[in-house]
SERO-4910 file (N, C-alpha, C, O; in steps of 0.05 Angstrom, whole numbers):
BEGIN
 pado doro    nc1    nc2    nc3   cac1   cac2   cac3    cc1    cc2    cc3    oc1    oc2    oc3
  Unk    A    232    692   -506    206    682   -496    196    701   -474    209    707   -454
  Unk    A    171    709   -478    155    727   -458    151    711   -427    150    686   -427
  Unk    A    149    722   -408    149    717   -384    116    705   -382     97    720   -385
  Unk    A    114    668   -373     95    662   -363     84    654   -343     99    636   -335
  Unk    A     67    655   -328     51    652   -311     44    631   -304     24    624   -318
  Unk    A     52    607   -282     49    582   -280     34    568   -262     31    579   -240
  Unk    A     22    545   -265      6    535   -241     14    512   -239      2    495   -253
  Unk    A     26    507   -230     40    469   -220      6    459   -201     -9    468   -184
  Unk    A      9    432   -224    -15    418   -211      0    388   -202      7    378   -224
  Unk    A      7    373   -181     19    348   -177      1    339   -145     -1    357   -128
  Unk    A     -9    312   -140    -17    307   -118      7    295   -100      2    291    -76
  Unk    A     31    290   -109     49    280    -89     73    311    -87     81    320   -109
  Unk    A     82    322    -63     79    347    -59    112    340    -66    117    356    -85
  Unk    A    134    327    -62    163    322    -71    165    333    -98    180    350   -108
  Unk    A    142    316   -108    153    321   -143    148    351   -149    162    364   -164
  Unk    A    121    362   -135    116    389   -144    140    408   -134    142    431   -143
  Unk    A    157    398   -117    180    420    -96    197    409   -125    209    429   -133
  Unk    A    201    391   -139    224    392   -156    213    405   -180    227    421   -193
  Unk    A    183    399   -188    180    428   -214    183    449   -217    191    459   -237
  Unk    A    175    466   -188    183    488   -180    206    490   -184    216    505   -202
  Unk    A    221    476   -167    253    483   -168    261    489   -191    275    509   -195
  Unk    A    254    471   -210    263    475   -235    255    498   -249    272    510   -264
  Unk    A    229    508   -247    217    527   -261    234    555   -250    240    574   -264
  Unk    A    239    553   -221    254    572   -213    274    580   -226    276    604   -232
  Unk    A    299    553   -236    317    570   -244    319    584   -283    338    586   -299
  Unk    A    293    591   -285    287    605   -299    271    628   -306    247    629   -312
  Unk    A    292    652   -304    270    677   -299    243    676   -315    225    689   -305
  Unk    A    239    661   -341    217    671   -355    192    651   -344    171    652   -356
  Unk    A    195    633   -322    174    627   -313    164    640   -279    180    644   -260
  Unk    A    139    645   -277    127    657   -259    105    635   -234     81    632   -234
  Unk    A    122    625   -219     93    607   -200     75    620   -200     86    642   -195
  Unk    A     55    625   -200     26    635   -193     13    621   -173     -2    634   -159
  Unk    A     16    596   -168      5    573   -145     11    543   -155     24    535   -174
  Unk    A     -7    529   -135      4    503   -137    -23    485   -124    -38    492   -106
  Unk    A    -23    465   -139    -58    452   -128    -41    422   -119    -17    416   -120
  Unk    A    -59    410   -113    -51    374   -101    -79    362   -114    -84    338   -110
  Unk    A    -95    374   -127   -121    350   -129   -137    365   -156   -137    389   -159
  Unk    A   -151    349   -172   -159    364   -195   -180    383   -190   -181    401   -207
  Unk    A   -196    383   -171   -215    400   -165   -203    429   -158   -215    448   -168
  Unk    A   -181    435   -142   -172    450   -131   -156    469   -158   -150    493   -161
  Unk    A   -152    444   -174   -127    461   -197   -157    476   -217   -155    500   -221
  Unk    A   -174    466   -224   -199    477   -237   -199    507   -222   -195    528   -234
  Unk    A   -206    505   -189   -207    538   -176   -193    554   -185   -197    574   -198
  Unk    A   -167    541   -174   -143    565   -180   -137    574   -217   -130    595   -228
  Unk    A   -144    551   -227   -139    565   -248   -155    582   -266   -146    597   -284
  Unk    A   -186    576   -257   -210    605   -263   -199    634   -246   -203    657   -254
  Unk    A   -186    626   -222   -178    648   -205   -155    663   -213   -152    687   -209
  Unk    A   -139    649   -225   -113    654   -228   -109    665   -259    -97    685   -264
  Unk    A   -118    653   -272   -117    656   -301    -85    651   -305    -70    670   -308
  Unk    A    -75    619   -306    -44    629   -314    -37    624   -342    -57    618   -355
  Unk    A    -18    624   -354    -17    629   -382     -4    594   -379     -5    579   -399
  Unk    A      3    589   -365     17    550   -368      9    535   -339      6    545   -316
  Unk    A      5    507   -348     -7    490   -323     20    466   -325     32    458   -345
  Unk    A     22    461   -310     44    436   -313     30    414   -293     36    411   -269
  Unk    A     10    399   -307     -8    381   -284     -9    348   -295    -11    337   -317
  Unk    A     -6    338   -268    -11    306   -275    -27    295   -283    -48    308   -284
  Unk    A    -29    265   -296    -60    256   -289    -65    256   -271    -78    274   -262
  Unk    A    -55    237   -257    -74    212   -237    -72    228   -201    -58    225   -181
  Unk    A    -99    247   -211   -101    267   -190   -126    254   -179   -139    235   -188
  Unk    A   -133    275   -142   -150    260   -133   -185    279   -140   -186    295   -158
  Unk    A   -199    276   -129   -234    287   -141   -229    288   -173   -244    271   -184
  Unk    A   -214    301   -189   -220    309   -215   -191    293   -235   -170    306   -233
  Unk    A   -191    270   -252   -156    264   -270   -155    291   -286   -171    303   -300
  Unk    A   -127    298   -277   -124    311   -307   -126    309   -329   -110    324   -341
  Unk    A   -137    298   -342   -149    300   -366   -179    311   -366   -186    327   -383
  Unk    A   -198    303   -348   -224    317   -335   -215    348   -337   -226    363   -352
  Unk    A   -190    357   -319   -181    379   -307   -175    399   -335   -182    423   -337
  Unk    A   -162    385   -351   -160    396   -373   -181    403   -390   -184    425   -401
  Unk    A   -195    384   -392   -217    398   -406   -236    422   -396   -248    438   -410
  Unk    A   -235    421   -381   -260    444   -356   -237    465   -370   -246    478   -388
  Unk    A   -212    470   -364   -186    489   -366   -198    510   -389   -202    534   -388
  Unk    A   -201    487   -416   -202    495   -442   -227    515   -439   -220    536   -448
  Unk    A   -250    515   -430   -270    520   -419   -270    553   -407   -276    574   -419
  Unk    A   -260    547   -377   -242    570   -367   -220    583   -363   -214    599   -345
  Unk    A   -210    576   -378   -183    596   -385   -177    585   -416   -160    567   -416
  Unk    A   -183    589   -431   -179    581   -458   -154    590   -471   -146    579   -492
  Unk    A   -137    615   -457   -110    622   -474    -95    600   -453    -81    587   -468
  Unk    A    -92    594   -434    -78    575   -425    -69    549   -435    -82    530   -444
  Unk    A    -42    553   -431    -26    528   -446    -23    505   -432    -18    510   -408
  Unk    A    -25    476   -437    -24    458   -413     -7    430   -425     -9    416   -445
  Unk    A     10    428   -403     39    406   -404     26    384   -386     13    392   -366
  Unk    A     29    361   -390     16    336   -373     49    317   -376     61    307   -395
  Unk    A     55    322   -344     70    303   -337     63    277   -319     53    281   -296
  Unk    A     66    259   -325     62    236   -310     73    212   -307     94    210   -320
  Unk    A     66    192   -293     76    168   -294     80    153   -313    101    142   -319
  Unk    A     47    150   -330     35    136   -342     55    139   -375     57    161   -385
  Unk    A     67    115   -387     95    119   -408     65    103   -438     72     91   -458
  Unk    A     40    107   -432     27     93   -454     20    116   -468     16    139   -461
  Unk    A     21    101   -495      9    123   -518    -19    132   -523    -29    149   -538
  Unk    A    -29    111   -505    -56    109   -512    -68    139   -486    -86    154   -491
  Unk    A    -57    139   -468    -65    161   -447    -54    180   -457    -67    201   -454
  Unk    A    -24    182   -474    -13    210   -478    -33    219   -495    -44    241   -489
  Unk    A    -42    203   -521    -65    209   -539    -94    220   -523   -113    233   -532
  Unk    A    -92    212   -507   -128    229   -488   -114    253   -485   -123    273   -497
  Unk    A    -96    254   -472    -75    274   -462    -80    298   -476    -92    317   -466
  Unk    A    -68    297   -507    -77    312   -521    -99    319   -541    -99    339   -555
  Unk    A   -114    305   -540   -141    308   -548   -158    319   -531   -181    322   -539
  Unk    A   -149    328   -505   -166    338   -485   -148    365   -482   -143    374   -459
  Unk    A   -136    379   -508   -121    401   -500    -94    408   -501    -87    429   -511
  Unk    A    -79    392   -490    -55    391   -483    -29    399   -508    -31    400   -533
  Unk    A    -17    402   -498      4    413   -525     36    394   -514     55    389   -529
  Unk    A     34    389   -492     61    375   -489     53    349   -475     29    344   -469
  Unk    A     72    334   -469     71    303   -454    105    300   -445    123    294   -461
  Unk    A    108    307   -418    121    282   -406    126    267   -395    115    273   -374
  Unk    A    138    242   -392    145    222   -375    150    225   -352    168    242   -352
  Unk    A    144    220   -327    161    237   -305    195    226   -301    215    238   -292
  Unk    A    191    203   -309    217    181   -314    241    194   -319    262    190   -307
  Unk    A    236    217   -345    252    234   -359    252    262   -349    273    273   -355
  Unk    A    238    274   -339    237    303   -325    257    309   -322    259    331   -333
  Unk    A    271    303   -315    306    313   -305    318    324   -329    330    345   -328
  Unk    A    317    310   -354    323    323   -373    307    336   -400    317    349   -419
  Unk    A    280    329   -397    264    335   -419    239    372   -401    228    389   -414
  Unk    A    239    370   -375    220    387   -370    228    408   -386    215    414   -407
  Unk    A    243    419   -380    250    453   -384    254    460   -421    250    481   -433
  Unk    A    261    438   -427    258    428   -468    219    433   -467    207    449   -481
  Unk    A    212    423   -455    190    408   -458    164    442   -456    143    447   -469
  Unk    A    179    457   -432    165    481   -428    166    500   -448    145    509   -458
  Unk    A    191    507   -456    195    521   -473    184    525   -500    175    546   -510
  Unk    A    187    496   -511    169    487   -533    144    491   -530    134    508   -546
  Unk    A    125    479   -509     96    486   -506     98    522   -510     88    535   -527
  Unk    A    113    530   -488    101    569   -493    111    581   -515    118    605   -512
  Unk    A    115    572   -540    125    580   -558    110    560   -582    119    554   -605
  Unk    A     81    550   -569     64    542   -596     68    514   -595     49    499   -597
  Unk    A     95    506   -590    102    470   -605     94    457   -591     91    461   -567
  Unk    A     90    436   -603     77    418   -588    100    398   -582    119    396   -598
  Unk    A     98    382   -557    125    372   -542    122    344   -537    102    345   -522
  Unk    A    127    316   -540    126    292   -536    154    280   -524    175    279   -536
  Unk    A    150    273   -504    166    258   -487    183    225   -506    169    207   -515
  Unk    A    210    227   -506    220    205   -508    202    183   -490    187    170   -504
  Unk    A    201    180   -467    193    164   -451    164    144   -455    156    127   -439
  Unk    A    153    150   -476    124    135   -487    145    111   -497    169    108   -500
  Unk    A    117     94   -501    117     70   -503    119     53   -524    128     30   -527
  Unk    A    106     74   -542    100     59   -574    116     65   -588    120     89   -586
  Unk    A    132     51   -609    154     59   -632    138     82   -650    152     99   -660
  Unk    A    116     82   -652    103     92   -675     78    112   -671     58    112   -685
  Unk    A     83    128   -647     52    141   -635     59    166   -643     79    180   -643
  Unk    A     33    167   -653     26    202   -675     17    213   -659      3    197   -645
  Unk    A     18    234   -651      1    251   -635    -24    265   -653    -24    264   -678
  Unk    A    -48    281   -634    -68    283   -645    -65    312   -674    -81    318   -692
  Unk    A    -41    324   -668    -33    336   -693    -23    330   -705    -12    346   -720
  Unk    A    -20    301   -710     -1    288   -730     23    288   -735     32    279   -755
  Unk    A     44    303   -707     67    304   -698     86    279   -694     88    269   -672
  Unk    A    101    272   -716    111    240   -700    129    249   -680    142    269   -684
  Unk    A    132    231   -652    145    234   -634    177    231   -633    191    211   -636
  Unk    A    182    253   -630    216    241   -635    229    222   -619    220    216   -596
  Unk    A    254    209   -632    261    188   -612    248    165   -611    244    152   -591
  Unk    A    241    159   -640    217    135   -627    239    103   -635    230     80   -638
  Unk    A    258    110   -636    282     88   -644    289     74   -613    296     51   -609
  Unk    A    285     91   -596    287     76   -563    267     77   -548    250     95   -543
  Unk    A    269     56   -542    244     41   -517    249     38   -496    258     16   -490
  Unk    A    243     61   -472    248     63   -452    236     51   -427    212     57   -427
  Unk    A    242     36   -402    223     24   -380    199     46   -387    204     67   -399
  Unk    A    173     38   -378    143     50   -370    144     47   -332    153     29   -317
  Unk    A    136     61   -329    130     53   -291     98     56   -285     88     66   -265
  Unk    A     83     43   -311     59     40   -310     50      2   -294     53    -20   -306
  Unk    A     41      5   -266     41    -15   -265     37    -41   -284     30    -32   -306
  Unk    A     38    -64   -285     29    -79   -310     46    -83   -340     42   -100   -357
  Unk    A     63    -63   -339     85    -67   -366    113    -77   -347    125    -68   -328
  Unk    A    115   -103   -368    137   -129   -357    167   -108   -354    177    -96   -373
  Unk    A    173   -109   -336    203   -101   -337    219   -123   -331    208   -145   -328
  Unk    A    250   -118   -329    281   -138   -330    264   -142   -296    250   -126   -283
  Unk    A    274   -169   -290    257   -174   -262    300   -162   -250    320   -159   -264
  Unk    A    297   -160   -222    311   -145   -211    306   -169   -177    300   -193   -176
  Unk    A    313   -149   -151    318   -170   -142    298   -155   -105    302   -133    -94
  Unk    A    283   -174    -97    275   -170    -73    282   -178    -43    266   -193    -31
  Unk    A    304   -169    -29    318   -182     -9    302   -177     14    296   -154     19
  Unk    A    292   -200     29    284   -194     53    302   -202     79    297   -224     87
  Unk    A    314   -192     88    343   -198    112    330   -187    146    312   -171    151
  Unk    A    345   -201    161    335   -202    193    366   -209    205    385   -225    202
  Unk    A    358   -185    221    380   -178    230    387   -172    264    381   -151    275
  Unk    A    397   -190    275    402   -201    302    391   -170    330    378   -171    350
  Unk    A    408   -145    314    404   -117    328    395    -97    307    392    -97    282
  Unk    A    389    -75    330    393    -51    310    423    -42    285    424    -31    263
  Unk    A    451    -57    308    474    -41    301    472    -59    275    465    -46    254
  Unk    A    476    -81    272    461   -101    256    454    -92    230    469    -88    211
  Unk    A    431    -88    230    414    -63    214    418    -44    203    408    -43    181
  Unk    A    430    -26    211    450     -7    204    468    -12    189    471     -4    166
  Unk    A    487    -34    207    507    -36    178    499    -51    152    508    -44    130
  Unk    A    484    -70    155    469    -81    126    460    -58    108    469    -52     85
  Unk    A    440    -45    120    428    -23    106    447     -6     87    441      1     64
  Unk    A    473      0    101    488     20     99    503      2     73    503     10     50
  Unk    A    511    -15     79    536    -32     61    512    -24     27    519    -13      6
  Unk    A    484    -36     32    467    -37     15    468    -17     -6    472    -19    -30
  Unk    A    462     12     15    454     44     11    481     50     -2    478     64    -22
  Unk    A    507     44      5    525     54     -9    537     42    -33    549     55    -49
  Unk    A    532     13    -34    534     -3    -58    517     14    -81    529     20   -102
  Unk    A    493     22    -78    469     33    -98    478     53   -111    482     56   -135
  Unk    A    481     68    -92    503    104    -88    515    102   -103    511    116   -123
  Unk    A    542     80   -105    565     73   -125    561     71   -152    574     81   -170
  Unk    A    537     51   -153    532     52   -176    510     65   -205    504     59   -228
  Unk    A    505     87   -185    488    111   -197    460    105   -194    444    119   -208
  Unk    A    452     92   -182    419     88   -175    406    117   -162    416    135   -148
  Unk    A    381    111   -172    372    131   -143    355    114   -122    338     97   -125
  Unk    A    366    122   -100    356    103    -75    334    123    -61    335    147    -60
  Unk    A    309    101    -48    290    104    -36    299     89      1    304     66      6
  Unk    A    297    112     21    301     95     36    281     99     58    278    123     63
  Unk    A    269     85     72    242     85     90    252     69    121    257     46    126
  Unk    A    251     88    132    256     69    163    257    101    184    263    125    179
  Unk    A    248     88    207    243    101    228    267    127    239    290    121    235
  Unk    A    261    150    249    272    165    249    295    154    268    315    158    254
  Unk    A    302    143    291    330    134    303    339    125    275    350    142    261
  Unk    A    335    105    268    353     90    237    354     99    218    360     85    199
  Unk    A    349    131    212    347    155    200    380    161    208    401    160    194
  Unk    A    374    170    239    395    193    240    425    167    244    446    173    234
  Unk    A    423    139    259    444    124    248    463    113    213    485    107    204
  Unk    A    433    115    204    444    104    175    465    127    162    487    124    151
  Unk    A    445    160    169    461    175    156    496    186    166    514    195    153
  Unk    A    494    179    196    525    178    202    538    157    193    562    159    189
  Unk    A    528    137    189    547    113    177    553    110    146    570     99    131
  Unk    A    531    125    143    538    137    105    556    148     98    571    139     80
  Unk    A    561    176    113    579    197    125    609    186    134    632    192    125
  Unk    A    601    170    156    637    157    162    649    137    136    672    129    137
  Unk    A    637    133    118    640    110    101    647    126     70    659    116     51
  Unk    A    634    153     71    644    165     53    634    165     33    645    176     13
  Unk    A    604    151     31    592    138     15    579    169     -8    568    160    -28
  Unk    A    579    199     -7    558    222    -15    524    216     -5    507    217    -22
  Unk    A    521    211     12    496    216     21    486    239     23    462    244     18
  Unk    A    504    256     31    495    288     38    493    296      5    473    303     -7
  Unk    A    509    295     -2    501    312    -33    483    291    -44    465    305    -52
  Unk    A    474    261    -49    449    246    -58    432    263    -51    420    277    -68
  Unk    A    429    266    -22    406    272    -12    392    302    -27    368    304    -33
  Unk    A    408    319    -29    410    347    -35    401    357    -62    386    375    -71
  Unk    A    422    329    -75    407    333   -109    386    316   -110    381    311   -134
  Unk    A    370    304    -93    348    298    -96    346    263    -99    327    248    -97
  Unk    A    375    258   -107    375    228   -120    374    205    -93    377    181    -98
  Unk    A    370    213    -72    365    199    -58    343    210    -35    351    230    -22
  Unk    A    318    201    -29    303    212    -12    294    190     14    285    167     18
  Unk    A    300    206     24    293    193     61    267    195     64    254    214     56
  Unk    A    259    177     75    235    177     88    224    168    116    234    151    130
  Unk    A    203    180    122    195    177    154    178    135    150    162    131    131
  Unk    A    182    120    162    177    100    154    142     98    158    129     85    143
  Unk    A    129    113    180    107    121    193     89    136    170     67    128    161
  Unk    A    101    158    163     82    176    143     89    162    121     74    175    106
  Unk    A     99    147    106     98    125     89     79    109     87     66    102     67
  Unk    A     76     99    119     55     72    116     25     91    115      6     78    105
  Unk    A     19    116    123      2    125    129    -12    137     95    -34    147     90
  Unk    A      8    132     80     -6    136     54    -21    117     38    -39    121     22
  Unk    A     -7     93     46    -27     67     29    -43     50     47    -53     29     37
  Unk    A    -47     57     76    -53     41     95    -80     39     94    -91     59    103
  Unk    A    -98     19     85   -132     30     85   -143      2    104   -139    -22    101
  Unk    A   -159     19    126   -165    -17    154   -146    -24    157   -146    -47    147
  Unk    A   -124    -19    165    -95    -40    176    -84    -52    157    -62    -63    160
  Unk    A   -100    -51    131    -80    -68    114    -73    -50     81    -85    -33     68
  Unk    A    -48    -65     76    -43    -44     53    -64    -41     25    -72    -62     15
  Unk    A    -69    -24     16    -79    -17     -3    -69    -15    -30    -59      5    -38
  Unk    A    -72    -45    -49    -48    -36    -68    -56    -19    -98    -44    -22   -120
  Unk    A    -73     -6    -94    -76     17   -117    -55     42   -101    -34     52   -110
  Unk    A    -66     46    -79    -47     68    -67    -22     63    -65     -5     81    -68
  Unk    A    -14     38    -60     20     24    -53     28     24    -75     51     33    -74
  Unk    A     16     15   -114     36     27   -129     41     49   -134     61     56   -145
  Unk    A     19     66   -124     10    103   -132     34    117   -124     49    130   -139
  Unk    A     36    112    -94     55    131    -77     89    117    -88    105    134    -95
  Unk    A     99     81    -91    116     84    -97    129     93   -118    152    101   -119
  Unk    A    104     88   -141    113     94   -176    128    134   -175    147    145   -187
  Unk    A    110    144   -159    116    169   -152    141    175   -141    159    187   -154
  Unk    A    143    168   -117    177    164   -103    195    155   -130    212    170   -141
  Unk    A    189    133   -137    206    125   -169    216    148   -185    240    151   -189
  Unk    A    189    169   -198    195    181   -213    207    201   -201    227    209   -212
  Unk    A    198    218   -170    218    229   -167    236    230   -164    245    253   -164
  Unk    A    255    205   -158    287    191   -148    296    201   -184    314    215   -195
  Unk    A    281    190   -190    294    176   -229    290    212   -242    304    218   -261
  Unk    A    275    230   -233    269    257   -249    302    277   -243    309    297   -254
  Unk    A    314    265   -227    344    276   -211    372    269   -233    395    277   -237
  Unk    A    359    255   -241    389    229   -250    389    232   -284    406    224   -300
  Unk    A    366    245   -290    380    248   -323    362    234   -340    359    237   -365
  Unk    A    352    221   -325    328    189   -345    326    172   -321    336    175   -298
  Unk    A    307    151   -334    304    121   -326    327    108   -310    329     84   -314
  Unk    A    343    116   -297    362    104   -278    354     78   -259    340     86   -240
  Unk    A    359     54   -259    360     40   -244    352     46   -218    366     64   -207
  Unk    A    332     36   -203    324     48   -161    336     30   -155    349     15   -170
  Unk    A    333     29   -117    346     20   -100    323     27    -82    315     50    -87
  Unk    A    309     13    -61    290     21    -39    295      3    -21    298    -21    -24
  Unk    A    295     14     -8    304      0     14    289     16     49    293     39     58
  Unk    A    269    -10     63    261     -5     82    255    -23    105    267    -44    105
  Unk    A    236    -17    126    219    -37    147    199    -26    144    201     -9    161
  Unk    A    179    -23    133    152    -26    125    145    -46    146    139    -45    170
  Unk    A    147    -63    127    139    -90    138    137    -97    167    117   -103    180
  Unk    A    168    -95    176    181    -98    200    158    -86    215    141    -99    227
  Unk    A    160    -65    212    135    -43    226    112    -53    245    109    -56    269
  Unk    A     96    -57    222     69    -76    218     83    -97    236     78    -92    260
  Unk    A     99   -121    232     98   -146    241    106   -135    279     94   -147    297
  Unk    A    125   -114    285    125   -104    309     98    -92    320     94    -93    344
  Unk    A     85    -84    309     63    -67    318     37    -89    326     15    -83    336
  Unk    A     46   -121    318     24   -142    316     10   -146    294    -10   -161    295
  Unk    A     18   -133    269     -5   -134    248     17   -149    221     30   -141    201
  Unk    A     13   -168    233     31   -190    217     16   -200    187     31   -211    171
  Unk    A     -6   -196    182    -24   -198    157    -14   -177    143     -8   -182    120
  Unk    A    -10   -152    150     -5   -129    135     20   -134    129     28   -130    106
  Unk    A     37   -144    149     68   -137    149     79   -157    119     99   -150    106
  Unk    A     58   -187    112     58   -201     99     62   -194     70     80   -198     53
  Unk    A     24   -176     71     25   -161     47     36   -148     34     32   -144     10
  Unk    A     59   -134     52     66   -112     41     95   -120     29    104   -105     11
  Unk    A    109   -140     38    131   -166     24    119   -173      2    132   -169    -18
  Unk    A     94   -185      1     76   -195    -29     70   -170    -52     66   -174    -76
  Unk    A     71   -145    -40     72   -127    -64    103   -111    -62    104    -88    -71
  Unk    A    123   -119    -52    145   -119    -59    156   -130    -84    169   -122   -103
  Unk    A    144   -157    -74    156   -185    -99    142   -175   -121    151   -181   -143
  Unk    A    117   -158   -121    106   -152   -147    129   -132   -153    150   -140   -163
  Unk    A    126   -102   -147    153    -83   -157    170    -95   -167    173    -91   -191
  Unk    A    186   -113   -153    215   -123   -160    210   -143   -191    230   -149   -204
  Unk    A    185   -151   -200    182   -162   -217    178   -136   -243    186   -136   -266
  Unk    A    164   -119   -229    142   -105   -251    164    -87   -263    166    -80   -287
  Unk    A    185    -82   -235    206    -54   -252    233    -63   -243    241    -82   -230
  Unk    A    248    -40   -257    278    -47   -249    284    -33   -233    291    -10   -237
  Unk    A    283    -42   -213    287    -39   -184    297    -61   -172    289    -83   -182
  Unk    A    316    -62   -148    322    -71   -120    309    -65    -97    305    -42    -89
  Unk    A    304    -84    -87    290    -81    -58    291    -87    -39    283   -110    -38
  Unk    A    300    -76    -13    314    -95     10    300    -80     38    300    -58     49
  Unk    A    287   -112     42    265   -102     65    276   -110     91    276   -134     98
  Unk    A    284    -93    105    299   -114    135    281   -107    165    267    -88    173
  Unk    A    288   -129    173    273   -136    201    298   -135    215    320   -145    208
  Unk    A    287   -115    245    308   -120    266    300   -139    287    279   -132    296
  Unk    A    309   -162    298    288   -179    317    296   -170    341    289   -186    358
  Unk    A    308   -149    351    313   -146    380    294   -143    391    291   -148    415
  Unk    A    268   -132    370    245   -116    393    221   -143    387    197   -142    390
  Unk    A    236   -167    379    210   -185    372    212   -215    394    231   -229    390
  Unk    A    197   -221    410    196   -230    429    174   -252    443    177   -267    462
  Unk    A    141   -245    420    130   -257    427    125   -282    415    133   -283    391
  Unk    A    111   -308    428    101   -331    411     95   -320    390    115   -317    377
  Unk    A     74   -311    377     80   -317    345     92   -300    326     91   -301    302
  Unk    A    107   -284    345    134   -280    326    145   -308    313    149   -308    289
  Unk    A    148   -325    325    161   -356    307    142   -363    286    150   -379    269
  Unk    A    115   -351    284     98   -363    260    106   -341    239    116   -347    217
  Unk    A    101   -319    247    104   -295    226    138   -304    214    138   -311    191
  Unk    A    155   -304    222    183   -313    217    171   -323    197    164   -309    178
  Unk    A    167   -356    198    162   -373    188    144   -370    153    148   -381    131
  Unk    A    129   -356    160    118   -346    140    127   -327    117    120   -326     94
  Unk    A    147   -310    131    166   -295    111    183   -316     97    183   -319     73
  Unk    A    200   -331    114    215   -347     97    207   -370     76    218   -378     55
  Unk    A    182   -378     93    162   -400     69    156   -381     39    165   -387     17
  Unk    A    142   -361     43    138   -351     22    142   -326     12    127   -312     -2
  Unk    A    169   -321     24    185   -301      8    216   -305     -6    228   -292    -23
  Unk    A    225   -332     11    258   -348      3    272   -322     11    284   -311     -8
  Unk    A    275   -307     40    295   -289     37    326   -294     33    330   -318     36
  Unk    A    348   -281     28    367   -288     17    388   -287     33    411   -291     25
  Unk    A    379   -281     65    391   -284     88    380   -268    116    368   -246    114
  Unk    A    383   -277    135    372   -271    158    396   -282    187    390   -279    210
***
């Protein structure tokens, strides 16, 4: 295979550091650049002219599928792979009707990208195990292989195995820590990929207690199957007026998902685990802190996932801290506190 010329198009910047990575460990692919939004991937790629695009839909100014078509337009020898969230047949079919020669799941990336590249720069056309439909033709009349298994979708709205939403409160920080940890390393054990969100002190505690416990956190973390997060620049992605935003709140987690699950081989079972919430209800914005438990209970329904949201009460002190309490346990049933 001749050496090609690539443009990674992804708006959440994790997943684009793992395409790369991947594309890296193969000499016959070339980065050329890298866009976050469909408008931007249109520039670079009149500018760039690369011979392969590896771009999402659900980008911001322009979807990839818009993006693709303009592509066909200006750069017409350009080949283009659409990886995404979205596991319906009915989008992979726009997908390729607007161009495209491959489709994957991001679900499956871990083991289908580099299958998936190869095939596209060598003419074939490429379909992801990870679709939805037993029986979806693609627009060349390609039946999709694999169509004997039916894999989770992380398209909001398709019913998954319901799984389990723990909301726990916990007397201290040290408290906190060890719940978290007992949690984080239970997941670890059993091959999940874990999502974990909490403030940088309960950052650098969890990860020594991971560490003394023996739990592989350092290598999770490394191979990607487990990603840390700042609990702050989290909230600052779905946060719209103080309160959460839940087009953005499934956007950014379905993404975290696929990147945890793109590490592990396939569709692996998550684990997320944070204070979101906690956050908000410390900060005074106990409506938000509410909401964001109420689109928990959605996740934990929609996918197979675990979810364990903990509150530390040391720093909680005022009168209606006892209402906000009150209100988590009325209408969330946590499963201990």
């Amino acid at each position: 295979m001749s050496s090609f010329r690539v443009l990674v198009v992804d708006d959440y910047e994790p997943f684009r550091r793992f395409v790369c990575s991947t594309l890296e460990k193969k000499p016959d692919f070339e980065i050329v650049g890298e866009a976050s939004d469909g408008l931007e991937a249109v520039q670079k790629a009149e500018a760039l002219q690369p011979d392969l695009m590896v771009l999402d839909i659900g980008l911001p100014t322009l979807n990839g599928i818009e993006v693709a078509r303009r592509i066909r337009k200006l750069c017409p020898e350009c080949k283009m792979l659409f990886m995404s969230q979205e596991a319906s047949a009915d989008v992979a079919q726009e997908a390729f009707s607007s161009g495209a020669m491959g489709y994957v799941v991001k679900s499956h990336a871990g083991i289908e990208l580099l299958v998936a590249l190869e095939e596209v720069c060598q003419g074939r056309q490429f379909v992801s195990k990870g679709l939805s439909s037993h029986n979806w033709v693609s627009a060349a009349g390609a039946q999709a292989p694999g169509r004997q298994e039916v894999l989770p979708s992380l398209v909001p709205g398709k019913t998954q195995a319901v799984r389990s939403h723990e909301v726990e409160f916990y007397p201290d920080d040290e408290a906190f820590v060890d719940g978290f940890t007992r949690y984080i390393e239970a997941a670890l054990l059993n091959g999940n990929a874990v999502i974990i969100v909490v403030t940088e002190p309960h950052q650098k505690s969890l990860l020594q207690s991971l560490q003394d416990h023996g739990a592989g956190i350092a290598a999770a973390i490394e191979q990607g199957r487990c990603l840390l997060l700042d609990v702050a620049d989290t909230l600052s992605t779905f946060m719209v007026n103080d309160l959460p935003d839940p087009t953005r709140f499934f956007k950014v987690v379905v993404d975290l998902i696929a990147t945890a699950q793109a590490t592990t081989g396939g569709p692996s079972a998550v684990t997320i685990c944070g204070e979101c919430a906690s956050i908000l209800w410390a900060e005074g914005n106990a409506d938000a802190a509410i909401q964001v438990e109420q689109l928990c209970n959605r996740l934990a329904k929609r996918y197979q996932m675990d979810i364990l949201c903990g509150f530390s009460l040391s720093t909680f002190y005022r009168d209606e801290d006892k209402q906000v309490f009150q209100r988590i346990c009325g209408e969330l049933e946590p499963l201990s506190w």
